[in-house]
C-alpha positions, 0 to 999 in steps of 0.5 A: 794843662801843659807847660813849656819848660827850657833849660840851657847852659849858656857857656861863661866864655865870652867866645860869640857870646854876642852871637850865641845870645842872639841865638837863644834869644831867637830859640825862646821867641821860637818856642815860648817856655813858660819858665826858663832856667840858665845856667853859667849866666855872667852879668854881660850875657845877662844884659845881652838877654835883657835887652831883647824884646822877648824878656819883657814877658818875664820876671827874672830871678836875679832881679829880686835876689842876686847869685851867690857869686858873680863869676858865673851864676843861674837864673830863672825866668818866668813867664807866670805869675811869681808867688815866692822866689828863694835862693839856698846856697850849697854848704858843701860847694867850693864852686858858689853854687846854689839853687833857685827855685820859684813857686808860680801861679800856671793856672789861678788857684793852682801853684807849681815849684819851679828850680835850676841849678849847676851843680858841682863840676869835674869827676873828683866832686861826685859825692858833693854832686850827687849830695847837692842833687839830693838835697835840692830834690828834698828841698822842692818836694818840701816846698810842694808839702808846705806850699799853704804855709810858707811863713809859718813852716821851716823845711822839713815841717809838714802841713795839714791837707785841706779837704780839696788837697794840695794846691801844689800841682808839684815840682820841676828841677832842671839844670845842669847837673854834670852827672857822670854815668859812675855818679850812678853807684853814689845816687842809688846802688841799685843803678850800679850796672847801668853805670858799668855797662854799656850794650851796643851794636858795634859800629866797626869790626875793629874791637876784640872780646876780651874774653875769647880774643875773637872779633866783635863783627860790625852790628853785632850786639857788644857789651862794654864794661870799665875794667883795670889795665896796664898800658904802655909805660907798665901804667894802670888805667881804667879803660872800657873793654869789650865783650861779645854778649854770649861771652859777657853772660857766661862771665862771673858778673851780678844777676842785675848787669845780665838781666840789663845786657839781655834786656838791652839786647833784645831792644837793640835787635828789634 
């Protein structure tokens, strides 16, 4: 069985919002997801959407239960059959924002959990991002645990299998999740060098390795890491500087930064 699913950040500014409308609409008829998420959805780009031939195909979320707040919201559409629709607000946002999540029916006798969400925006919310991000992973895999009994089981109970198994094919989050590569560190610590590092082929001749002061010729594997420097003004930023892999090696950095690098610069060279 497959299923197509579309999830897309429809911008709140009324800038084309007419154009940009039609254009999505033309994508879903193009495409045809089985479920749909939005995200940054306001009530007049929803009407615009509404209005098209292809929604009459779909249940949509905010019908059934309204957004936390107006400004700017997410929604689902769906296209299968709708089992139960459920809405939980973040109690750590400062934005309103919220996830929504649906169990639908793809196929008779099978379900499937299905969420959206825009988490927190901006650097300075990582850690409530990352929380949110988390806890609507929690929250979906619960669901699919307690599919059989959603009105006698609260989130977190466990349910008992019956001798065929789960009827919950299991569950899909998607949205716009603002996720920044530093946001990396706070999600699991065992991705902190992929935060810090980048490898590359360098697209020009024009950077120099900060450790040998040479230059890093066009196409040639490049590591960049972030690291603290004094620019004009006496001022302190963290900027990304630039290594030659054999200068980035012999550097004192973790064992899991050099087993990244030369993974990546094999792959580069291929």
């Amino acid at each position: 069985m497959k299923l197509r699913i579309l999830t897309f950040n429809l911008f709140f500014d009324e800038v084309a919002r007419s154009v940009r409308m039609k254009a999505i609409g033309r994508l879903v008829q193009h495409f045809r997801p089985a479920i749909i998420g939005f995200q940054e959805v306001t009530r007049e780009a929803l009407a615009m959407l509404k209005a098209q031939e292809w929604t009459r195909f779909y249940d949509c979320s905010v019908d059934t239960a309204p957004p936390l707040q107006e400004a700017y919201f997410v929604a689902l559409f769906s296209a299968l059959p709708v089992k139960s629709l459920e809405t939980y607000p973040f109690a750590n946002s400062g934005m309103g924002r919220e996830l929504v999540f649906m169990q639908v029916e793809p196929i008779p006798g099978k379900t499937l959990v299905v969420g959206t969400s825009h988490l927190e925006s901006l650097p300075e919310f990582a850690a409530p991002r990352v929380a949110q991000l988390k806890e609507s992973l929690n929250l979906l895999r619960d669901r699919v645990i307690n599919t059989e009994n959603d009105e006698g089981l609260k989130i977190g109970d466990k349910r008992t299998r019956n001798e065929n198994g789960s009827v919950c094919l299991g569950a899909i989050f998607m949205g716009d999740t603002n996720l920044l590569r530093a946001d990396m560190k706070l999600l699991d610590r065992r991705l902190a060098a992929f935060a810090d590092v980048d490898v590359e082929l360098a697209k020009t001749a024009r950077s120099k390795c900060r450790s040998c002061g040479e230059k890093i010729e066009k196409n040639a594997v490049r590591v960049g890491k972030m690291a603290k420097s004094q620019v004009a003004g006496g001022k302190v930023m963290e900027i990304r500087v630039w290594f030659h892999e054999n200068c980035f090696l012999t550097e004192s950095t973790s064992d899991d930064e050099k087993k990244l690098v030369t993974r990546k610069a094999k792959e580069l060279r291929k």
